[in-house]
C-alpha positions in Angstrom: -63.1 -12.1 -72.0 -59.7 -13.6 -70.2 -60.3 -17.9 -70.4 -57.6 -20.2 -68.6 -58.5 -23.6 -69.7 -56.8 -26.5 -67.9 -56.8 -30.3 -69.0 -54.9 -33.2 -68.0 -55.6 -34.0 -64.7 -56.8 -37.7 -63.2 -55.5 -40.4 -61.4 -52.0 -41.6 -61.4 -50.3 -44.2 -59.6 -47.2 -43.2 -57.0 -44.5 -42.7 -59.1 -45.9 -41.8 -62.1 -46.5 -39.0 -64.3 -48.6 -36.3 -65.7 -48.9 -33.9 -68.1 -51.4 -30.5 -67.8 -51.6 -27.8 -69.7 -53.6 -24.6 -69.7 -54.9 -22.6 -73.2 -54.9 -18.7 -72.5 -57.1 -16.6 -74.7 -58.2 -12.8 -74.1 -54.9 -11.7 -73.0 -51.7 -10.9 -74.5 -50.0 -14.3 -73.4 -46.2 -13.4 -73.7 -47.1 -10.2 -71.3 -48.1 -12.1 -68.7 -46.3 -14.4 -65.4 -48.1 -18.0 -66.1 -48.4 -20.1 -62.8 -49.3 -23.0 -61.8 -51.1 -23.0 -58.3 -52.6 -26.3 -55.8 -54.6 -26.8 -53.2 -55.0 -30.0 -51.2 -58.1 -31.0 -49.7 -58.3 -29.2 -46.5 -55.0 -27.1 -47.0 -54.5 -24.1 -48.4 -53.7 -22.8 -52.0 -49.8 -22.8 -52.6 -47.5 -22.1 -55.1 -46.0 -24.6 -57.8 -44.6 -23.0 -60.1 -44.5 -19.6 -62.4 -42.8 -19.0 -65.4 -41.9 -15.5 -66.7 -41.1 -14.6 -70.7 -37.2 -14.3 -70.6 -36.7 -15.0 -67.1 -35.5 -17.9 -65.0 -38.6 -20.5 -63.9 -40.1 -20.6 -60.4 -40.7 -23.7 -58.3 -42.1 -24.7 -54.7 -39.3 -26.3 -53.1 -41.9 -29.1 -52.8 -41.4 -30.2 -56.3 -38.0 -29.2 -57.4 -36.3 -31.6 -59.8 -39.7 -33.5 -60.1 -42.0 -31.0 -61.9 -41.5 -29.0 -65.1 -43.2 -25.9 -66.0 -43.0 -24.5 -69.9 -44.5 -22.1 -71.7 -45.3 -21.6 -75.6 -46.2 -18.3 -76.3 -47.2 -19.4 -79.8 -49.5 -21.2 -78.5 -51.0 -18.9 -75.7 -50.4 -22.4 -73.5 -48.6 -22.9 -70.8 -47.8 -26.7 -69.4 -46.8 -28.3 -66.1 -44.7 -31.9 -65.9 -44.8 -33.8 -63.5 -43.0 -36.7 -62.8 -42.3 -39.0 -59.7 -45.6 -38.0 -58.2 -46.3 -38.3 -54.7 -49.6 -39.1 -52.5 -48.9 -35.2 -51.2 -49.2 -33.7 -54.5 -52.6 -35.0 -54.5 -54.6 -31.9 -55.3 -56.6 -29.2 -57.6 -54.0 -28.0 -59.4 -55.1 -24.0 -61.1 -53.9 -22.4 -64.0 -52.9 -18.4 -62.9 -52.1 -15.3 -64.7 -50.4 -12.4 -63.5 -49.5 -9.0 -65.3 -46.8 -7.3 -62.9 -47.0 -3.9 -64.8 -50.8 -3.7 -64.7 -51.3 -5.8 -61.5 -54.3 -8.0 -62.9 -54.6 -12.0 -61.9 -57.1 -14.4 -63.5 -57.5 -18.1 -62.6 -58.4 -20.6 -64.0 -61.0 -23.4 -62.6 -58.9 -26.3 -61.5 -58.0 -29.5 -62.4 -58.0 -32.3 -60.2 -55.3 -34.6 -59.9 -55.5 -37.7 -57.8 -52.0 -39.7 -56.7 -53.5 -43.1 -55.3 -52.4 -46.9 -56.0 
């Protein structure tokens, strides 16, 4: 059974920072695009960022230069940095995984993460 567990979400100030971070089991980690996804209240899901084993890292031009994503395929973990947080990025944030070859997409359940002073 395919679990993407995220932690680390909660309420930070404007300006601050977070770290999450998502523990994969059931697949074969290193296989497999890791994301990061968001949605707003009210909005729509949208991308954050995506990061592929031996390729370059993907980012929404939204949070260029501010977020970070990583991955440790040791660890079947993938993480997501975020610094200089904004109001805007106020949102669910979900943990993704995508196999290009066999097409398959599992999510995880969301964590919340609150930017509010």
């Amino acid at each position: 059974q395919v679990q993407l567990v995220e932690s680390g979400g909660g309420l930070v100030q404007p300006g601050g920072s977070l770290s999450l971070s998502c523990a994969a089991s059931g697949i074969i980690f290193s296989a497999y695009t890791m994301g990061w996804y968001r949605q707003a209240p009210g909005k729509q899901r949208e991308l954050v960022a995506t990061t592929t084993t031996g390729e370059p890292t993907n980012y929404a031009d939204s949070v260029k230069g501010r977020f970070t994503i990583s991955r440790d395929n040791a660890k079947n973990t993938v993480y997501l940095q975020m610094n200089s947080l904004k109001p805007e990025d106020t949102a669910v944030y979900y943990c993704t995984a995508h196999h290009r070859v066999v097409g398959t997409n599992y999510w995880g359940k969301g964590t919340l993460v609150t930017v509010s002073s």
